[in-house]
TORGU-230705 format. One record per atom (N, C-alpha, C, CB): residue number from 1; atom name; z, y, x. Coordinates in Angstrom, 3 decimals. Glycine has a CB too. Example, Ala and Ser with C-alpha at 12.3 -4.5 7.8 and 13.67 -1.06 7.14 Angstrom:
REM TORGU-230705
R     i   at         c3         c2         c1
R     1    N      7.800     -5.690     13.190
R     1   CA      7.800     -4.500     12.300
R     1    C      7.800     -3.300     13.200
R     1   CB      9.046     -4.473     11.308
R     2    N      7.080     -2.250     12.850
R     2   CA      7.140     -1.060     13.670
R     2    C      7.870      0.030     12.900
R     2   CB      5.725     -0.598     14.084
END
This chain:
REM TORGU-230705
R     i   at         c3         c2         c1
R     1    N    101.510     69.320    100.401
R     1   CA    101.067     70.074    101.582
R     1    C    100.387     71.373    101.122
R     1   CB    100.086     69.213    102.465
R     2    N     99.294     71.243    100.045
R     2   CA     98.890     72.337     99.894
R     2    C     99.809     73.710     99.190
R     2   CB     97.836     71.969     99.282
R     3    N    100.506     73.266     98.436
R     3   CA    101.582     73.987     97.736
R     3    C    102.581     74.598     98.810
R     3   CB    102.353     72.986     96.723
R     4    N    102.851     73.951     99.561
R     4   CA    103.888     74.852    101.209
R     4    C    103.043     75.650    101.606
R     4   CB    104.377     73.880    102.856
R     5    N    101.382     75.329    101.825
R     5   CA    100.575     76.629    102.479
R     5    C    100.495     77.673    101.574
R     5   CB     99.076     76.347    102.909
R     6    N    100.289     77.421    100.229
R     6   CA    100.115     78.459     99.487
R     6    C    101.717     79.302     99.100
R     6   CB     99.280     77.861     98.221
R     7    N    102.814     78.826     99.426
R     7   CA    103.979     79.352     99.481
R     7    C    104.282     79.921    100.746
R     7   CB    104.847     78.495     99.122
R     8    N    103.962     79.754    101.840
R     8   CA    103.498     80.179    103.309
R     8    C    102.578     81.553    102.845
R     8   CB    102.442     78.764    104.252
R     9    N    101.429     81.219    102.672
R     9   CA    100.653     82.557    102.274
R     9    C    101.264     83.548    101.716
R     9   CB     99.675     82.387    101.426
R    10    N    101.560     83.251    100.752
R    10   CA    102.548     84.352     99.356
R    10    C    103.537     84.759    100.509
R    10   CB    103.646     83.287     97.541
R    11    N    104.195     84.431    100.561
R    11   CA    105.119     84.823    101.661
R    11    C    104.736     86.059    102.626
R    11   CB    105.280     83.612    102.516
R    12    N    104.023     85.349    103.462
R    12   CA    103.181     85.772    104.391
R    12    C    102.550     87.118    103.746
R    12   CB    102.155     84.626    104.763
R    13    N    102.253     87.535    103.225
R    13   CA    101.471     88.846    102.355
R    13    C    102.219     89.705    101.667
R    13   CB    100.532     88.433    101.270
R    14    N    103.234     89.311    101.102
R    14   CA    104.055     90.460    101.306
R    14    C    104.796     90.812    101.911
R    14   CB    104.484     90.720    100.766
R    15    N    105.268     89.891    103.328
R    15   CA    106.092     90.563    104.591
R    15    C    105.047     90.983    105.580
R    15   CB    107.204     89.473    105.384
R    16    N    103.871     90.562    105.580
R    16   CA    102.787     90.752    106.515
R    16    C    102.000     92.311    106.682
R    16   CB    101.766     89.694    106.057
R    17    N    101.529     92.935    107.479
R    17   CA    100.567     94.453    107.207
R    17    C     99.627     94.037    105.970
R    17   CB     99.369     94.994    108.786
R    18    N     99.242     94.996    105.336
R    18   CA     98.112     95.037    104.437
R    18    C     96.680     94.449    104.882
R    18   CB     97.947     96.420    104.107
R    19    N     96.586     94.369    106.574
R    19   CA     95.292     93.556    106.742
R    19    C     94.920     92.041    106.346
R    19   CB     95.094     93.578    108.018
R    20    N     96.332     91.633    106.498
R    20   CA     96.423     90.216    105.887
R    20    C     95.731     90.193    104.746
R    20   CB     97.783     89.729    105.583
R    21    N     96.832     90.947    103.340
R    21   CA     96.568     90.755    102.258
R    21    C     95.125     90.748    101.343
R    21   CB     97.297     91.419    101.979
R    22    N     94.897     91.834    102.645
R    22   CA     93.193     92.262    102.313
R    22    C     92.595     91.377    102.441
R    22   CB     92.409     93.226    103.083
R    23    N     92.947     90.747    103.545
R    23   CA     91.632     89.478    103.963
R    23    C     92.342     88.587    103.049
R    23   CB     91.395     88.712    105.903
R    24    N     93.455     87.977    102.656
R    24   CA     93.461     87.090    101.523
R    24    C     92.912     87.352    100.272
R    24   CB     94.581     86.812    101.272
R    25    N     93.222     88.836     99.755
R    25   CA     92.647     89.271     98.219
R    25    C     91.056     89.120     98.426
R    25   CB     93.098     91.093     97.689
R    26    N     90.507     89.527     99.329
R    26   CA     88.858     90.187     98.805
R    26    C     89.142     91.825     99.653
R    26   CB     88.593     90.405     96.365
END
């Protein structure tokens, strides 16, 4: 389960706007 969210995320951040990524990076 946790490994699909964190492949979800990754995902998610580089098709997503940069606000995402921001709030995921820091």
């Amino acid at each position: 389960m946790q490994r699909a969210a964190a492949v979800s995320m990754i995902n998610g951040m580089r098709t997503a706007p940069a606000d995402i990524e921001d709030d995921d990076l820091g």
